[in-house]
C-alpha positions as CSV (number, residue, x, y, z in Angstrom):
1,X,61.5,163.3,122.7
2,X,64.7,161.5,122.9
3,X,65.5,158.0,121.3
4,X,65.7,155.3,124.0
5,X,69.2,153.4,123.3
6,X,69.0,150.1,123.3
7,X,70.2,148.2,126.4
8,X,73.4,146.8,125.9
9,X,73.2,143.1,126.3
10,X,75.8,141.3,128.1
11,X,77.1,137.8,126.0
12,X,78.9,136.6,128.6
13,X,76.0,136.6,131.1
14,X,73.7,135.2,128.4
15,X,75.8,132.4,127.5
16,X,76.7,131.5,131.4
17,X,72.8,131.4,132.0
18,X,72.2,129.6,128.8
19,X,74.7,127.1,129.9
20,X,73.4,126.7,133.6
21,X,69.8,126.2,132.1
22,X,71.3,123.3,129.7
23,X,74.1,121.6,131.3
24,X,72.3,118.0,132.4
25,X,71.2,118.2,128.8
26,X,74.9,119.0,127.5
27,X,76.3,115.9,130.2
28,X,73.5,113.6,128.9
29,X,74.7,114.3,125.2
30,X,78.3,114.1,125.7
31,X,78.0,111.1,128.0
32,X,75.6,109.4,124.9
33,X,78.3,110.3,122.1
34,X,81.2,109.0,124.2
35,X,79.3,105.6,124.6
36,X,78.4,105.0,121.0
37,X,82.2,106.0,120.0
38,X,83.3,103.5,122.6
39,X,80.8,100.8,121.4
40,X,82.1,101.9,117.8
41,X,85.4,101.3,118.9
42,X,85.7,98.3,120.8
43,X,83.4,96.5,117.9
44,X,85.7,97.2,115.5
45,X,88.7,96.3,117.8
46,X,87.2,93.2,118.4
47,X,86.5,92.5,115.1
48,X,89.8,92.8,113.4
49,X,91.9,91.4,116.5
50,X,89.8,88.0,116.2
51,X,91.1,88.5,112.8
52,X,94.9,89.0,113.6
53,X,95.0,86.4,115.9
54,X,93.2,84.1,113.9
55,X,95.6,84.9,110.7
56,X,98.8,85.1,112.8
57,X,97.6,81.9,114.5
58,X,97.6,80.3,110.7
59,X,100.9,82.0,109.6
60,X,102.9,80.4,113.0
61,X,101.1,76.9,112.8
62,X,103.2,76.3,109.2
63,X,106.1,77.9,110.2
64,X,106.1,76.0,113.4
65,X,106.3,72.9,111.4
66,X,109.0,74.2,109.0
67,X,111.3,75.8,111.7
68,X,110.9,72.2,114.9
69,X,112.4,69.3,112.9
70,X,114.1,66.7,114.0
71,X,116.8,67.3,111.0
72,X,118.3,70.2,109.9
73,X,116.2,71.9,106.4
74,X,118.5,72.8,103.7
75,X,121.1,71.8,101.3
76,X,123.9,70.4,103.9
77,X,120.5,67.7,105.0
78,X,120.1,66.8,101.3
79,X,124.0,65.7,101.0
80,X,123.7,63.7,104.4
81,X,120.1,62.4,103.1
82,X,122.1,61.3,99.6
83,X,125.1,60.0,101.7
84,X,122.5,57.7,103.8
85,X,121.2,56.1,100.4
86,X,124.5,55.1,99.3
């Protein structure tokens, strides 16, 4: 008796079926990843631009002060300050 050969078995059909079978499950997974990366995300964006804005916020409140007098700052103010004593 002659061996039977095996049937040669066709990957690309196999995968394209086992795809077709599965694809809502694929779309559900994908769709589920991509939401919890987003959520991820925009927490963390969240997170540390409350913190820029709050830091920046601090840095410009001094400087504000420093840089809208109603003098000039700096050594040619402390000669007219010293002059006005006099």
């Amino acid at each position: 008796m002659p061996k039977k050969q095996p049937a040669e078995i066709d990957i690309n059909k196999v995968a394209a079926e086992f795809i077709q079978n599965n694809i809502e499950k694929f779309v559900k997974l994908g769709t589920g990843l991509l939401k919890i990366a987003s959520d991820k995300l925009q927490l963390h964006l969240d997170r540390t631009y409350k913190l820029y804005l709050k830091t920046v916020a601090e840095k410009c409140s001094r400087t504000k002060s420093f840089l809208i007098r109603g003098e000039p700052v700096g050594p040619a103010s402390r000669k007219a300050k010293n002059m006005r004593k006099l």
